[in-house]
N, C-alpha and C positions, 0 to 999 in steps of 0.2 A: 461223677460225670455230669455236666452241665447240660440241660436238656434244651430245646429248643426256643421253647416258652420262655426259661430263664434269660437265656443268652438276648435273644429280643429285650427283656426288661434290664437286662445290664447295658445293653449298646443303645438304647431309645435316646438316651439324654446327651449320648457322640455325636448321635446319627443327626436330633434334631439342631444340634449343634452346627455342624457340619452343614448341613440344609439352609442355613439364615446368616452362616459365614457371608458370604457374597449374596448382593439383592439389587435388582433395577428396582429404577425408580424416575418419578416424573418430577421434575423444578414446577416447585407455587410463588416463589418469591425470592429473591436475590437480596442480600447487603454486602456490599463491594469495601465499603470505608474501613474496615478494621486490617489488622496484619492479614488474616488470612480471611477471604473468601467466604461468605457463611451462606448457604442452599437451604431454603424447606424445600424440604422432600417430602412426595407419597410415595411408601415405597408395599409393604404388602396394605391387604385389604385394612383399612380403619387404621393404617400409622402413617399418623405425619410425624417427621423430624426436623431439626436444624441441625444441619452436620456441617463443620468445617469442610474445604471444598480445596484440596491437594491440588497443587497447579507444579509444572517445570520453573526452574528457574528461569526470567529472562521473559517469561509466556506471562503474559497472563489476560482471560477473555470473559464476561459477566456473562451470562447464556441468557437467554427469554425464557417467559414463562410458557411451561409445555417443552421445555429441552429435557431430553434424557439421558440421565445419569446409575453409575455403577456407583454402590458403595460397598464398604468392607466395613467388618466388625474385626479394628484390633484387638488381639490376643483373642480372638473367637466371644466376645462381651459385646451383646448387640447393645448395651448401653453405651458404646463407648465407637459409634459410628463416623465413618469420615467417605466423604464424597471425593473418588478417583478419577472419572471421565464426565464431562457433560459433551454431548453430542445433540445435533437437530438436525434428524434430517430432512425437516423444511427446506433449509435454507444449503444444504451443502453442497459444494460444487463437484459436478458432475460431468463425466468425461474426460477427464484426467487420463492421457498417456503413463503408462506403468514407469513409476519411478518421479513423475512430478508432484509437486508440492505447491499448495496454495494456504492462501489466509482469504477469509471473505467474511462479508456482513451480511445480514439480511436485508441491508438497502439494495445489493446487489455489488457494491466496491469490492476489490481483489485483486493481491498481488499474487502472480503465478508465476513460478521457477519453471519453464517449460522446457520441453529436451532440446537438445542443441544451444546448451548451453545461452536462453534468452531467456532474459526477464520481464513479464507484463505487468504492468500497474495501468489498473484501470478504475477513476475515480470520478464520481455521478456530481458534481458540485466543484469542486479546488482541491488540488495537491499544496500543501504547504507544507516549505523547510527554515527550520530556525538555526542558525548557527551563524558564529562570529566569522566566519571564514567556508564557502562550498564551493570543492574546485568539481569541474567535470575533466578526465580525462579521456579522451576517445581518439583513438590513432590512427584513424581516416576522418571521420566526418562528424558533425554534429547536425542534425537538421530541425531548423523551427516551423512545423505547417502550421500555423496560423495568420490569421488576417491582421491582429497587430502583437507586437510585439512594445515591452515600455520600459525604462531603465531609469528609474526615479533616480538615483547620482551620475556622476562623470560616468564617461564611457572610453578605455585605452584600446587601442589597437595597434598591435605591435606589427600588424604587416598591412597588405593592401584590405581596400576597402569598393567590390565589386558591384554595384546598385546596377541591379537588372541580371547579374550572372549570365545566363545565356539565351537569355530572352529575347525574342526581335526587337522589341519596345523596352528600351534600355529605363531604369527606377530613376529615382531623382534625390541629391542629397543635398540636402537642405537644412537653413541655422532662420535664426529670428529677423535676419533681413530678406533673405532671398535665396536660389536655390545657384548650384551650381551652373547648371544652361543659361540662367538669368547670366551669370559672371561671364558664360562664355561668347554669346551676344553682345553685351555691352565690351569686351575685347574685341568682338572680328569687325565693331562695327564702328571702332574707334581708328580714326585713321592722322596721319602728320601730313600737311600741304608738302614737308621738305622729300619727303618718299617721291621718285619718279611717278612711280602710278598714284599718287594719292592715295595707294590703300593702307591695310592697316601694317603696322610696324612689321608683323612679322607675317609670315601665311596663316592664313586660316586654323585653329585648332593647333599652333604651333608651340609645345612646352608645356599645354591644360591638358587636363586633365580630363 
């Protein structure tokens, strides 16, 4: 019968095993260039490692130094370490309704999946999209709030075109000669001697736009 003592010195090298399977640890330094991911880590006292750094497909994010990270010892071989999460929670976004999702930097930029089915993108500097073709669909309205708006090529429009929408003080649309009012002035104020009244051809504002 196996005494106590023994049983201790039969299971110590499971146990220690078992014990250094899974380990936190802090990022000292990041290299992002190779196939996968590579972390120094501090993980117990006096070890540092470089461990491959397991990402999702499709994901992938370089942490700052001072992010905290899980690692695993595959086949239970603490030589043979690999980094599963990096996490900071410096920078992580907070207050999140149960069930949203965000992406964020430590500059403070963030796209959030927020409930009711809306999306925020919110970006401290410029959004930019590359692609040979970006359509926007939206099946009520699109709206631009800014002060200009600029379309470096041609510009089609397949229906009307509203300057001022419902404003008292109607917008003005305008080409490299002159503006629309210009054109509608120089018609109200053009007039034929052969007209009865000598005014203009037709009434005021008659056929313009």
């Amino acid at each position: 019968m196996v005494n106590a003592r023994e049983a201790y010195k039969l299971l110590s090298p499971l146990w220690r095993r078992l014990r250094l399977l899974i380990s936190r640890g802090v990022v000292g330094r990041t290299e992002s260039s190779a196939g996968l991911q590579r972390l120094q880590m501090s993980l117990l006292k006096g070890e540092t490692r470089n461990l491959e750094h397991m990402e999702p497909y499709g994901f992938t994010a370089r942490p700052l130094k001072g992010a905290e990270t899980i690692a695993a010892a595959v086949g239970g071989a603490r030589g043979h370490l690999v980094a599963l999460v990096a996490s900071d929670r410096r920078y992580r976004r907070k207050g999140l309704a149960e069930g949203e999702v965000a992406l964020y930097t430590d500059e403070g930029d963030e796209l959030v999946f927020a409930r009711g089915r809306v999306v925020r993108l919110n970006a401290g500097n410029a959004v930019e999209v590359t692609a040979p073709e970006v359509r926007v669909i939206a099946s009520t309205s699109v709206t631009l709030d800014t002060p200009l708006t600029t379309a470096t090529g041609n510009l089609v429009v397949e229906q009307n075109i509203n300057a001022g929408g419902n404003m008292v003080a109607a917008g003005q649309v305008q080409d490299g000669v002159g503006t629309m009012s210009d054109m509608r002035g120089t018609y109200n104020s053009h007039t034929h001697n052969e007209n009865d009244n000598g005014g203009p051809t037709d009434s005021p504002n008659q056929g313009m736009i």
